[in-house]
C-alpha positions as CSV (number, residue, x, y, z in Angstrom):
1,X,86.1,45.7,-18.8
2,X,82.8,44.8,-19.5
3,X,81.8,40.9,-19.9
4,X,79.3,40.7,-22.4
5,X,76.5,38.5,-22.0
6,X,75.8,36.1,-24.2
7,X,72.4,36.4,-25.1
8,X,72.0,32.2,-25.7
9,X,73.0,31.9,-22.2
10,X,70.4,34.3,-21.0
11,X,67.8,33.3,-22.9
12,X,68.4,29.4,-21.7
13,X,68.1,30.8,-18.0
14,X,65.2,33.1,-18.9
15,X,63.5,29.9,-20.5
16,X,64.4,27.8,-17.6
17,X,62.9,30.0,-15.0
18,X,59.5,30.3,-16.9
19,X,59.3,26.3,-17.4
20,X,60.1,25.6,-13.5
21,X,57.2,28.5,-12.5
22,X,55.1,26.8,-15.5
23,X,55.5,23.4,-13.5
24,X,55.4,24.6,-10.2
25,X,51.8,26.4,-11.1
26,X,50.7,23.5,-13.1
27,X,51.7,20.7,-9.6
28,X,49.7,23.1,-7.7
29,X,46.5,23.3,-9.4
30,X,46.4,19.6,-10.4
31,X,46.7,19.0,-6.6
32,X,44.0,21.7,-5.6
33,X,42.0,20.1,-8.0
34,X,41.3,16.8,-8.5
35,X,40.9,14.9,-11.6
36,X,37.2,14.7,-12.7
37,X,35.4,11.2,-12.4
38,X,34.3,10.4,-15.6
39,X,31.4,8.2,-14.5
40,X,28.4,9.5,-16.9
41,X,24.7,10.4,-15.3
42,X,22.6,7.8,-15.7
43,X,19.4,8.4,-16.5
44,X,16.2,6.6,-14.1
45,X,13.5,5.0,-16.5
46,X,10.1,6.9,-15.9
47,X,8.8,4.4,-13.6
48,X,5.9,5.2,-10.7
49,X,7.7,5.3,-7.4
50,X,6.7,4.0,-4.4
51,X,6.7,2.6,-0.6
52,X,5.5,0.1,0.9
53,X,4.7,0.0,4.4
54,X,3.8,-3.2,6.9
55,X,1.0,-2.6,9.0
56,X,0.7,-5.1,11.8
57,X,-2.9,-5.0,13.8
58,X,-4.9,-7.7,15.8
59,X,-9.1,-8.2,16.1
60,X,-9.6,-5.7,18.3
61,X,-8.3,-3.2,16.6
62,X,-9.5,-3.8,13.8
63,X,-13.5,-4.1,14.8
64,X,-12.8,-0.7,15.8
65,X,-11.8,0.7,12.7
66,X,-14.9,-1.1,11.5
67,X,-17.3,0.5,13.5
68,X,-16.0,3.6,13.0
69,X,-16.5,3.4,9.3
70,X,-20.1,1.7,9.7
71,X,-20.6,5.0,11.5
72,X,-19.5,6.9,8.7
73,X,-22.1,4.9,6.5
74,X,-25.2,7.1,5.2
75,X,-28.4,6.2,6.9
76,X,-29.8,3.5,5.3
77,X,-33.5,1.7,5.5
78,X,-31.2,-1.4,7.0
79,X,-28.1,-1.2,9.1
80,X,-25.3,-4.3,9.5
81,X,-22.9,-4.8,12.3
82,X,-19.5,-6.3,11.0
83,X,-17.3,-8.3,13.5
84,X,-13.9,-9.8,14.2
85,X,-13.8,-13.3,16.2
86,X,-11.4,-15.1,17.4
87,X,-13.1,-17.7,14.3
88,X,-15.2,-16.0,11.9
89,X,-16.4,-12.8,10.8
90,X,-19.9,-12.3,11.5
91,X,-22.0,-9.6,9.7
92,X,-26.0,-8.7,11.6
93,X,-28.7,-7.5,10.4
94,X,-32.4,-7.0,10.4
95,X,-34.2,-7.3,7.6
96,X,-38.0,-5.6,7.2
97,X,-40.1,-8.8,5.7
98,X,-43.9,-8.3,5.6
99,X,-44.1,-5.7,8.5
100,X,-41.2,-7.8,10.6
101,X,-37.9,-7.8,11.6
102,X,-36.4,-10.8,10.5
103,X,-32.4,-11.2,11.9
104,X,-29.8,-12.6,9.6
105,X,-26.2,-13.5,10.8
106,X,-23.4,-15.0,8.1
107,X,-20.6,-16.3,9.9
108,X,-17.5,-16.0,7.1
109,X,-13.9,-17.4,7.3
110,X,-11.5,-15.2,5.8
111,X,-8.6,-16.1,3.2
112,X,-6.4,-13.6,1.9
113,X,-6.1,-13.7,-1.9
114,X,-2.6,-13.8,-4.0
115,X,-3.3,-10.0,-4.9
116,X,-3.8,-8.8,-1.3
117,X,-7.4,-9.2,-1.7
118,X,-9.6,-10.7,0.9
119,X,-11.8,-13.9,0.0
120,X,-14.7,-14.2,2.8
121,X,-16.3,-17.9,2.3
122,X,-19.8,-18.4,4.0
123,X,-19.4,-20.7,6.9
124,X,-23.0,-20.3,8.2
125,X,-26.0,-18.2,7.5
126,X,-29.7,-18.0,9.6
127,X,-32.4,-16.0,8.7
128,X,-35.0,-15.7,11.7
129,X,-36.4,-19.4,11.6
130,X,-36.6,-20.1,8.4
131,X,-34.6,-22.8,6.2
132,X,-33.5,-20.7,3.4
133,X,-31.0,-22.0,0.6
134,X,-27.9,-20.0,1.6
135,X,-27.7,-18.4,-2.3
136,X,-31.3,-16.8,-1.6
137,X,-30.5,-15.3,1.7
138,X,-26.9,-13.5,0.5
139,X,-29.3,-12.2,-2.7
140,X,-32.1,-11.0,-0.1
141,X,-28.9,-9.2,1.2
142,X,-28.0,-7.8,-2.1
143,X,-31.4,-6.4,-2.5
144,X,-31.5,-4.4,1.0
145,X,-28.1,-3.7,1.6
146,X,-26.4,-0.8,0.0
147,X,-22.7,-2.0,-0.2
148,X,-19.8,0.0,-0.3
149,X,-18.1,-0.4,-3.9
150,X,-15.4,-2.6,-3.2
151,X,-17.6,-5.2,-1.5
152,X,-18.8,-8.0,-4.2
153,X,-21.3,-10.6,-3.4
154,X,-21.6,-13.8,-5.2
155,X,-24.5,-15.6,-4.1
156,X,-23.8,-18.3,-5.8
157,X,-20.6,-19.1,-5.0
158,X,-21.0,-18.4,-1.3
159,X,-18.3,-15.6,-1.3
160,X,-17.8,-12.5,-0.5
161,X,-14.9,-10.4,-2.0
162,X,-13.3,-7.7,-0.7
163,X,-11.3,-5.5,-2.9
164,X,-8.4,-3.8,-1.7
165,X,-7.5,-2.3,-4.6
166,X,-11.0,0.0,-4.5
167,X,-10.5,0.5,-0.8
168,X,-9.0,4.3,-1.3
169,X,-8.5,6.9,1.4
170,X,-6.4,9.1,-0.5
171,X,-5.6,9.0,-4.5
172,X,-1.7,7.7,-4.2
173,X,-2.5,4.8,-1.6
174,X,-3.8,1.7,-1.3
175,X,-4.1,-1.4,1.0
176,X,-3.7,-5.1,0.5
177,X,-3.3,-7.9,2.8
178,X,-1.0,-10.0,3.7
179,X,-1.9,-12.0,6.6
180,X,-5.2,-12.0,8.0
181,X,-5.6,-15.0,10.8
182,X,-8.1,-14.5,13.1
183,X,-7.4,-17.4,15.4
184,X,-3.5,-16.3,16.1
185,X,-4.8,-12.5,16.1
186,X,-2.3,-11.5,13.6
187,X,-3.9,-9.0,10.7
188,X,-1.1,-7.9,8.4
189,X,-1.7,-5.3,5.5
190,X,0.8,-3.7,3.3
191,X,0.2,0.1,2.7
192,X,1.3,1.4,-0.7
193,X,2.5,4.9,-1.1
194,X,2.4,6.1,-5.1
């Protein structure tokens, strides 16, 4: 004779299978794939990257680079020489005065400002053989010399300013110093990328 199944049984069995392959498929995906992190994105403020770079040099290198941009000058009615002792800066020129060539030298000591700029104070100036206050020579300077830009003179205060922040090769960087000691022959400049 036939047994008949009882359906309750075989619907319990049927039921058990489905929930063990329910729970074997559900172990294997959650260890295929790992729970998300929930850290959220968070969001950079709109700022102006950039880099900095040290740039370590010394005198001599330097006076190059100097003559290579007094090179690069236009021609001018006057010409200057710019250069790097072991003391002093020094800046020649001649200067046509009635029909003569009169030399000038200014001997400057550098200082580097707080904002990377340089400060050159007058140490000494001659003009040929003349005693001239040293406010009237720098002006007689002013008056024959075409500057670059970011070269102010203030006669007055016996300075000249150089400033970095004008001094631009390319739109997105700039130059400031950081060290700039002359007697040591250790010229430090920071180089901002932006």
């Amino acid at each position: 004779m036939k047994k008949a199944i009882n359906w309750k049984v075989s619907f319990l069995v049927l039921a058990s299978i489905n929930i063990i392959l329910l729970l074997t498929v559900l172990i294997i995906i959650l260890t295929l794939f790992p729970a998300v992190d929930k850290k959220e994105y968070l969001r950079i403020p709109d700022v102006t990257p950039e880099a900095n770079f040290t740039i370590h040099t010394t005198r001599d290198e330097l006076n190059q680079l100097i003559s290579l941009k007094l090179l690069e000058q236009p021609n001018h009615l006057v010409t200057y020489d710019v250069y790097l002792s072991e003391e002093q800066i020094e800046f020649k020129t001649m200067i046509p005065i009635m029909s003569r060539e009169i030399g000038i030298q200014v001997d400057m000591v550098p200082e580097v400002a707080p904002n990377g700029d340089l400060l050159l104070n007058i140490s000494t100036i001659s003009m040929g053989h003349f005693q001239i206050p040293r406010h009237l020579v720098m002006q007689t300077l002013m008056d024959y010399i075409s500057f670059p830009p970011y070269i102010k003179i203030f006669p007055n205060e016996q300075l000249v300013h150089l400033n970095m922040s004008e001094i631009t090769e390319e739109e997105n960087i700039s130059f400031y110093f950081n060290k700039f000691d002359l007697s040591h022959n250790e010229i430090e400049l920071l180089l901002k990328v932006q």
